[in-house]
C-alpha positions as CSV (number, residue, x, y, z in Angstrom):
1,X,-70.2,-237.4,93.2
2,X,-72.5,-234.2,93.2
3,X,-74.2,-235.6,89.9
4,X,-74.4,-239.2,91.3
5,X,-75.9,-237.6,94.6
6,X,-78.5,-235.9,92.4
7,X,-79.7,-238.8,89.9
8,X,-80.3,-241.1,93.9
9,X,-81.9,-237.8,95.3
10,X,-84.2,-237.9,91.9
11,X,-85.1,-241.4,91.6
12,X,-85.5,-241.9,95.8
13,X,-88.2,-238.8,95.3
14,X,-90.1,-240.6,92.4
15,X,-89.8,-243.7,94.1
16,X,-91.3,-241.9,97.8
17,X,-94.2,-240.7,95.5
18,X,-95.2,-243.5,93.7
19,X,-95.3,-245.0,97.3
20,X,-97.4,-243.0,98.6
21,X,-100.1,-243.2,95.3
22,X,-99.7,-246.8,95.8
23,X,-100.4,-247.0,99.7
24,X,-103.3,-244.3,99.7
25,X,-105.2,-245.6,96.5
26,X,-104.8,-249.3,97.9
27,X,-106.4,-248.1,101.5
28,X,-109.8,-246.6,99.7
29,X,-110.1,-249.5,97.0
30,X,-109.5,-252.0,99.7
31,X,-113.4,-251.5,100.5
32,X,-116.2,-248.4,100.8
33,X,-114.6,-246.9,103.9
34,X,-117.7,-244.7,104.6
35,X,-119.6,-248.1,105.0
36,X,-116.7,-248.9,107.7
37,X,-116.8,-245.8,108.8
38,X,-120.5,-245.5,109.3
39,X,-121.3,-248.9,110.8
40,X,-123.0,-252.3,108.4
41,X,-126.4,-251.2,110.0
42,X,-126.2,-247.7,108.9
43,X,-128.7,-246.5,106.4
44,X,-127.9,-244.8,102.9
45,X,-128.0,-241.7,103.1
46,X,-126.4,-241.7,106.9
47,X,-123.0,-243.6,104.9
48,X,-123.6,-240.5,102.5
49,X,-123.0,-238.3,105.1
50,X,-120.2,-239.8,106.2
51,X,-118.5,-239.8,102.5
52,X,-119.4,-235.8,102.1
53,X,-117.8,-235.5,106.4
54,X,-114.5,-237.4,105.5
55,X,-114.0,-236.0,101.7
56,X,-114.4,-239.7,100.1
57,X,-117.2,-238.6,97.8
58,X,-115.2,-236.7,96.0
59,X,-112.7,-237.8,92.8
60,X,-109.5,-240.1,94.2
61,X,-106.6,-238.0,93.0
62,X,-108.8,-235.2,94.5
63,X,-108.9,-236.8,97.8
64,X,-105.0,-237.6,96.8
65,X,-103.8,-234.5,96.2
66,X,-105.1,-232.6,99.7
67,X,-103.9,-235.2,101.6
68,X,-100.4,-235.1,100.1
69,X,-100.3,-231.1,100.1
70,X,-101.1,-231.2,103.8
71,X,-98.7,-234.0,104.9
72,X,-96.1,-231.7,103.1
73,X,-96.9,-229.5,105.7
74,X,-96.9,-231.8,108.9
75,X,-100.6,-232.4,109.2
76,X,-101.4,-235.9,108.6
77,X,-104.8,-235.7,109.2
78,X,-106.7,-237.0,112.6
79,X,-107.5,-240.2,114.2
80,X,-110.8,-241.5,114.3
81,X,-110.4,-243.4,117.3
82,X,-109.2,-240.9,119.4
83,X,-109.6,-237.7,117.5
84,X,-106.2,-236.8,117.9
85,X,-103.4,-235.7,115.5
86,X,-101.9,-238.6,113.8
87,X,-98.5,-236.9,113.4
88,X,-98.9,-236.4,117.8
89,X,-99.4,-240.5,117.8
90,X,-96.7,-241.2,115.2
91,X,-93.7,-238.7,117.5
92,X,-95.3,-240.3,120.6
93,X,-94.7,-243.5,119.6
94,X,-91.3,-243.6,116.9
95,X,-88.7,-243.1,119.9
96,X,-89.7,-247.0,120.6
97,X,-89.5,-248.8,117.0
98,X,-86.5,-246.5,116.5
99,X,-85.0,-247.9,119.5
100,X,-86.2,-251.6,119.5
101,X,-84.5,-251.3,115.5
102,X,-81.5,-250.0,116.4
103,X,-80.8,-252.7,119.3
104,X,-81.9,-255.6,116.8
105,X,-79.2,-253.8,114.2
106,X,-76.4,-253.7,116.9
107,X,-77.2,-257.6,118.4
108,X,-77.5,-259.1,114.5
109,X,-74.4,-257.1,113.7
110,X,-72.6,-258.0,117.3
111,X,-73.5,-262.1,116.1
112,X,-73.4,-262.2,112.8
113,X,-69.8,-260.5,111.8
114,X,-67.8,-262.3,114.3
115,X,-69.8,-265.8,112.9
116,X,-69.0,-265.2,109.4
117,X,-65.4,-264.5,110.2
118,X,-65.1,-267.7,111.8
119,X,-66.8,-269.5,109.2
120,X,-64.8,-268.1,106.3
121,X,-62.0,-268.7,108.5
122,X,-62.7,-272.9,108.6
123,X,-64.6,-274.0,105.3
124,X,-66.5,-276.6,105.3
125,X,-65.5,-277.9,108.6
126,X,-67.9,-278.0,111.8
127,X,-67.9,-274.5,112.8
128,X,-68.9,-273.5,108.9
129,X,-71.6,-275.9,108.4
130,X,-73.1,-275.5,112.1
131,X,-72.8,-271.3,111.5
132,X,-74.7,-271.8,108.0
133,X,-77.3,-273.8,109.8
134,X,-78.1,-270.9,111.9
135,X,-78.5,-268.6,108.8
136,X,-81.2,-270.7,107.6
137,X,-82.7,-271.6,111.1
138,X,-82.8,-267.9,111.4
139,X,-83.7,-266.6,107.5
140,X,-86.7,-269.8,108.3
141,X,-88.2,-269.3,111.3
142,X,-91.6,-266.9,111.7
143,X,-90.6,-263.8,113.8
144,X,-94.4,-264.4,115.9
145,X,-93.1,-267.7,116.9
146,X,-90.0,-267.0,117.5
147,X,-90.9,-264.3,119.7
148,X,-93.7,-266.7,121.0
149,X,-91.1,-269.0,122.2
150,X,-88.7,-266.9,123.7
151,X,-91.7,-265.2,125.8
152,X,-92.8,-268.9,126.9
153,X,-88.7,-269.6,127.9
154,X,-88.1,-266.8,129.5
155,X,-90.8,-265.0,130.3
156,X,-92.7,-267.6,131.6
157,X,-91.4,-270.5,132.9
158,X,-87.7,-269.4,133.8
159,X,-89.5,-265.4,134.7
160,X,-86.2,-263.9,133.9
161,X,-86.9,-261.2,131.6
162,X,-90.6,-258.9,130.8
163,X,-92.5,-260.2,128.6
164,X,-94.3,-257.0,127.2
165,X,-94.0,-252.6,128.1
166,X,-91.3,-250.4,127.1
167,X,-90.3,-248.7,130.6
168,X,-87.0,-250.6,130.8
169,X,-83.9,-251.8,128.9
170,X,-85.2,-255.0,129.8
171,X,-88.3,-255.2,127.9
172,X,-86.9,-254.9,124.9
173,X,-84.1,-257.6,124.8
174,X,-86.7,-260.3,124.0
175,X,-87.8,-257.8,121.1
176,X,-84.3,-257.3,120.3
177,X,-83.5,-261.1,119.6
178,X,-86.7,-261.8,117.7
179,X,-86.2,-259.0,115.5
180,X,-82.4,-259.2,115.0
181,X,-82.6,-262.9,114.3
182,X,-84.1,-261.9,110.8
183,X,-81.4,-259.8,109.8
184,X,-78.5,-261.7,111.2
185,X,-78.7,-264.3,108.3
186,X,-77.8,-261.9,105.6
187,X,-74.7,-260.2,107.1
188,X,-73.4,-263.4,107.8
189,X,-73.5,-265.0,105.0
190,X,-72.1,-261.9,103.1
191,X,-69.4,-261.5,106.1
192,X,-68.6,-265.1,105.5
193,X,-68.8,-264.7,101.7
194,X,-66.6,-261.7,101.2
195,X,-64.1,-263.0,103.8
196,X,-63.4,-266.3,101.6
197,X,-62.7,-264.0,98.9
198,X,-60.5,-261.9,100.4
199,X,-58.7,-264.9,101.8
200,X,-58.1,-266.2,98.5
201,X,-56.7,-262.6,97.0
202,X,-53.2,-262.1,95.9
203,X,-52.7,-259.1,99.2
204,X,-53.7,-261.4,101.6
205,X,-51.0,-264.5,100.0
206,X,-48.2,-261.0,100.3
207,X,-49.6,-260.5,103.3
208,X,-48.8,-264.0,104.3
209,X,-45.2,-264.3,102.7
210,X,-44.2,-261.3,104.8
211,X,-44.8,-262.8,107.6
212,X,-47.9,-261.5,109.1
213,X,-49.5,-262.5,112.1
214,X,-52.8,-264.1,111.6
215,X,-55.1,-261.7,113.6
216,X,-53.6,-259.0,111.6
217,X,-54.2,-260.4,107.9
218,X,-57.6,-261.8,109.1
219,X,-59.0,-258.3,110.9
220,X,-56.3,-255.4,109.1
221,X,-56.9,-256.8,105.6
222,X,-59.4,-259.1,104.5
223,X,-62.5,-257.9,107.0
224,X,-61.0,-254.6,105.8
225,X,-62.4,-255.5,102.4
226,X,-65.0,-257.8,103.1
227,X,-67.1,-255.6,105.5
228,X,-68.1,-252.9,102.3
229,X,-71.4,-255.0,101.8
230,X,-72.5,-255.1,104.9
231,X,-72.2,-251.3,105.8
232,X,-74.1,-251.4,103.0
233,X,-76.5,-253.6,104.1
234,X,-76.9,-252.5,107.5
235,X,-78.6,-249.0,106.5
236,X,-81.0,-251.1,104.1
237,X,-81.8,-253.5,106.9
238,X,-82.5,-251.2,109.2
239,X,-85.3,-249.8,107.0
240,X,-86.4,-253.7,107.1
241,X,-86.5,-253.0,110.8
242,X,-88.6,-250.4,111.1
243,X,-91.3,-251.6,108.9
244,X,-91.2,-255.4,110.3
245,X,-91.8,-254.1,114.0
246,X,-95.1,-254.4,113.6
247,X,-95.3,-258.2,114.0
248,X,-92.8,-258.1,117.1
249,X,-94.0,-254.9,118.6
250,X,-97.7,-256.9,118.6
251,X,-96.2,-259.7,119.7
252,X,-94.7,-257.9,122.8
253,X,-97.1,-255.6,123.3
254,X,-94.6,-252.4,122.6
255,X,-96.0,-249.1,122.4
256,X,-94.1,-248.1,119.2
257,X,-96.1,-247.6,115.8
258,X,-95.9,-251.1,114.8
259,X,-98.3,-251.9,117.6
260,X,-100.0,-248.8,116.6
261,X,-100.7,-249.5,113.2
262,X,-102.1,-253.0,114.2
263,X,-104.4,-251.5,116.7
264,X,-105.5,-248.8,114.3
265,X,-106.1,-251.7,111.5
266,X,-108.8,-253.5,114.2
267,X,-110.0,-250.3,114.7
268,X,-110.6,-249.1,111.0
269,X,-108.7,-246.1,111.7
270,X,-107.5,-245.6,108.1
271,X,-106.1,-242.3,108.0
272,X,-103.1,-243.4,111.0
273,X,-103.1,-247.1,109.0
274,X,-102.2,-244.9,105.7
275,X,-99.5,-242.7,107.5
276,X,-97.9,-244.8,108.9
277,X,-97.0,-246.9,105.2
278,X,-95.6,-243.6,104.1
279,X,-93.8,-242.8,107.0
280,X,-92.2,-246.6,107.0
281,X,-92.1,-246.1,103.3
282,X,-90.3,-242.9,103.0
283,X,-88.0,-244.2,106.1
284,X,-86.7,-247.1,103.9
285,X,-86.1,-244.9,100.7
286,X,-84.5,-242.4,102.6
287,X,-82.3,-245.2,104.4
288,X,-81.6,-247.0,100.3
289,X,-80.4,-243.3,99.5
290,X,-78.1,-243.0,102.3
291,X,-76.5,-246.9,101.3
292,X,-76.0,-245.7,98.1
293,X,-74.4,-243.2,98.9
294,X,-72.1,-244.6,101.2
295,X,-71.5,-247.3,98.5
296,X,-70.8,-244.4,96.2
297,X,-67.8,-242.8,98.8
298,X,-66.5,-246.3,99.9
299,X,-66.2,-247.7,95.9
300,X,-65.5,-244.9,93.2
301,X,-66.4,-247.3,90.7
302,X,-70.2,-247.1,91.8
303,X,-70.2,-243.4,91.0
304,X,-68.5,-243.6,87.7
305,X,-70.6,-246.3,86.1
């Protein structure tokens, strides 16, 4: 375990660098940022005094390298909007992706398991076919309109719930459902996948011929077996989460750093637009570690191959 621990911890590392090359050489060749930064009516040697201010005249893996040396340390640099610290705007604003992620996990998780259950549990009846139409109603459908919809429903016309802020629990159901709707297709259609396979196992036919009732075999023994994937999934998706707030957080108007990071892309403020792909990145990799290795203690067989 302790050498399959090490070759994930390697590769993740490798993987969180070649991220971050990626993400920083993409922002500067994406255009002449000290033209951005210095205005389209600004003269020559005004957008050279810009480029010597911000370090951009100097070589890429230059500019690379000081940045990456620093972030090592905390310091991320400072906005240009607001001249503040961007790892300050980044801790102001995690606690509310974390948390909009996290409810989107629990309500596609709450759905989704008990769905795939059921479906596994009536094949190609009814209940199956209408439960696999939700998985690709919700795998189909754009989060912005989703979200879009549900903010017209029940925002608007029925008023029941806010339609944007993050002071109460409230705001963030409509967040929650537009955002858990994109993972919910996944888990239950592995749910529903592994469930027909434990069904038709030899245990679960011993299971039967001793007499069993059936909420035991179904919840004791097969989902016993069936669930592995998705606990492996659900770390991986909630990566997913975090980076794909940025839509719903926008569309909802939450203060997290999906909304930041749209508000700093308007605003040209590259060096929060560039921390904020490396903090998502390195979230995600971290999150693909941790599945790993809870793929690695759940199945040996992962960790001896």
């Amino acid at each position: 375990m302790t050498r399959f621990l090490i070759h994930r911890a390697l590769i993740a590392v490798l993987v969180a660098i070649t991220v971050s090359v990626i993400g920083f050489s993409l922002l500067r060749l994406s255009g002449d940022l000290a033209t951005e930064l210095a205005g389209d009516t600004a003269k020559p040697e005004q957008i050279a005094q810009v480029a010597h201010l911000y370090g951009l005249d100097r070589p890429l893996y230059a500019q690379y390298f000081d940045w990456a040396g620093k972030a090592l340390h905390g310091d991320l640099g400072r906005s240009l909007f607001s001249n503040e610290p961007v790892s300050l705007l980044i801790g102001q604003r995690i606690g509310v992706t974390v948390q909009v992620s996290f409810m989107a996990l629990i309500f596609g998780l709450v759905i989704s398991i008990p769905l795939g259950v059921l479906a596994a549990t009536r094949p190609n009846s009814w209940v199956d076919r209408m439960a696999l139409s939700f998985a690709v109603f919700g795998q189909a459908v754009p989060g912005f309109w989703l979200g879009l919809i549900l903010i017209i429903v029940f925002g608007v016309m029925l008023r029941w719930l806010p339609i944007s802020g993050s002071d109460h629990f409230s705001n963030f159901i409509l967040p929650m459902v537009t955002l858990g709707m994109s993972v919910m297709p996944a888990f239950m259609r592995l749910t529903r996948t592994g469930m027909l396979d434990a069904l038709d196992s030899d245990y679960i036919r011993m299971a039967r011929a001793k007499g069993l009732s059936t909420s035991s075999i179904l919840f004791k023994h097969a989902l016993r077996n069936a669930i592995l994937p998705v606990v492996s999934l659900t770390a991986v998706s909630l990566g997913f989460l975090l980076g794909g707030s940025v839509i719903v957080e926008s569309v909802f108007a939450l203060n997290g750093i999906g909304f930041l990071a749209y508000q700093s892309i308007l605003r040209t403020d590259f060096p929060v637009v560039q921390s904020i792909v490396v903090f998502v990145s390195v979230a995600y990799i971290a999150l693909t570690l941790i599945s790993d290795l809870v793929n690695a203690y759940l199945d040996p067989r992962i960790r001896l191959g």
